[in-house]
C-alpha positions as CSV (number, residue, x, y, z in Angstrom):
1,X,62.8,103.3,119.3
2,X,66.4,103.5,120.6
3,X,67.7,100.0,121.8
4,X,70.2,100.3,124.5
5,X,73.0,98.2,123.8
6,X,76.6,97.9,126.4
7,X,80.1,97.5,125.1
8,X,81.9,94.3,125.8
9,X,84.6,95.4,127.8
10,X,87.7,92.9,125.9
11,X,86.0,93.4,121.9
12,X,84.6,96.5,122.6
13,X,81.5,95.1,120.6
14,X,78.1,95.7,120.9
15,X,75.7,93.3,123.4
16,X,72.0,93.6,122.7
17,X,69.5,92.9,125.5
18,X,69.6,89.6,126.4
19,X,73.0,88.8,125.2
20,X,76.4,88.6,126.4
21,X,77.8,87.5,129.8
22,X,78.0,89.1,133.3
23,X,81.3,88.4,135.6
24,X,81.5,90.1,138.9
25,X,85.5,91.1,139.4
26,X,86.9,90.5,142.7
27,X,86.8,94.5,143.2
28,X,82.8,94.0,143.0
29,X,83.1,96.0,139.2
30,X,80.9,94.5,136.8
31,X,82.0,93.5,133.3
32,X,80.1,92.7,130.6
33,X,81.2,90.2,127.6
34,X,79.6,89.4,124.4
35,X,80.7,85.8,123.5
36,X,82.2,82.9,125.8
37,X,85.1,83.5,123.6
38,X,85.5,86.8,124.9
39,X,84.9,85.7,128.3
40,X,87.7,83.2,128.0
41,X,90.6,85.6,126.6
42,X,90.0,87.5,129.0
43,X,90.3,85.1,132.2
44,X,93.7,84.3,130.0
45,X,94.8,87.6,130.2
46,X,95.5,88.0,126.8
47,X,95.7,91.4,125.1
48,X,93.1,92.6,122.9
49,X,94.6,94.9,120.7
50,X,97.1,91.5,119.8
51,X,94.1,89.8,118.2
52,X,92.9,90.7,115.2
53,X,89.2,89.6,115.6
54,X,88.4,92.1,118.2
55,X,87.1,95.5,117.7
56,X,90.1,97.0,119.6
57,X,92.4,95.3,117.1
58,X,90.5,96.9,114.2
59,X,90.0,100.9,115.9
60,X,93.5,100.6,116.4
61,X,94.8,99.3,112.8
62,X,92.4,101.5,111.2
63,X,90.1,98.6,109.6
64,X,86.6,99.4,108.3
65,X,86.5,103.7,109.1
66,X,86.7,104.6,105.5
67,X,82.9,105.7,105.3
68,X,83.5,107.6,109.0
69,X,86.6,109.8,107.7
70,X,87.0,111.3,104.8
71,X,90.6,110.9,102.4
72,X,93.4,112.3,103.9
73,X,94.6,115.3,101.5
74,X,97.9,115.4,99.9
75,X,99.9,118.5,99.4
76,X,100.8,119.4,95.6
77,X,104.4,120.4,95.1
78,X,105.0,123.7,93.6
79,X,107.7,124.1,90.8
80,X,110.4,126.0,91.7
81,X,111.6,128.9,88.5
82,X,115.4,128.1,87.9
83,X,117.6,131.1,87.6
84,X,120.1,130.2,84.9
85,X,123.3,131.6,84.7
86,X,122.6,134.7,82.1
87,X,119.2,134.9,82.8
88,X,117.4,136.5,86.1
89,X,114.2,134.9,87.3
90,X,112.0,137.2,85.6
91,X,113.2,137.1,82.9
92,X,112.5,133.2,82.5
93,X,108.9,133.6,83.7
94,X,108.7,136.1,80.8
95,X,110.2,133.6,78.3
96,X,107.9,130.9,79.2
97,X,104.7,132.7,79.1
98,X,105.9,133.7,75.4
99,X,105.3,130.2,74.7
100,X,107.7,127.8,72.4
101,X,109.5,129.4,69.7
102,X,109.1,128.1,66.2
103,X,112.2,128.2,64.6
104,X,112.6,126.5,60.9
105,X,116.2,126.5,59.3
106,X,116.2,127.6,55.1
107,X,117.0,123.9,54.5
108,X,113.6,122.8,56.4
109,X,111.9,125.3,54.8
110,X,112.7,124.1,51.3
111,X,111.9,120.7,52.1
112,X,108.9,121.8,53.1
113,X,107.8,123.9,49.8
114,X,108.9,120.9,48.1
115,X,106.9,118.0,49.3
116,X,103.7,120.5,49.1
117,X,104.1,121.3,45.2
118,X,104.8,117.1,45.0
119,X,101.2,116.7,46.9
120,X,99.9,119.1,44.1
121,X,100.9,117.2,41.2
């Protein structure tokens, strides 16, 4: 069974059957309010969206809509290929997908063979 429930017209909250209060405007509209609290601010003329209890106050500062909307999607930056002096950009793209080159010096190469036949003995 659907309840039917009005919107107070300062908080913009919800007023169950049987709740809230009724104030005839001088124009003869009608306006509905949940709490005497309401009721009050408004007769005050103060500003709804200014106070942060009210439902207006929330919409506005985006308070509480995290399970209606989903998270905002961020763009990924792409990497931009440098062209370098000698090289074109091609020719770079190339180099990387080659992979790292491995380069060992003689010197490393004997230190190498020597620290293995150490391990051995």
């Amino acid at each position: 069974m659907v309840i039917k429930t009005e919107v107070c017209a300062f908080t913009e909250a919800r007023i169950y059957p049987g709740h809230g209060i009724r104030f005839a405007r001088r124009d003869g509209q009608l306006v509905t309010f949940a709490t005497s609290k309401a009721k009050s601010m408004y007769h005050q003329r103060k500003k709804a969206p200014k106070l942060v209890w009210t439902y207006v106050w929330r919409r506005l500062n985006k308070k509480g809509l995290a399970s209606a909307t989903s998270k905002k999607r961020t763009r990924r930056t792409k990497k931009a290929t440098r062209v370098y002096a000698a090289m074109s950009a091609d020719a770079v793209a190339a180099k990387r997908k080659a992979g790292p080159r491995v380069t060992k010096s003689a010197g490393s190469k004997k230190a190498i063979a020597e620290a293995k036949a150490r391990g051995k003995k």
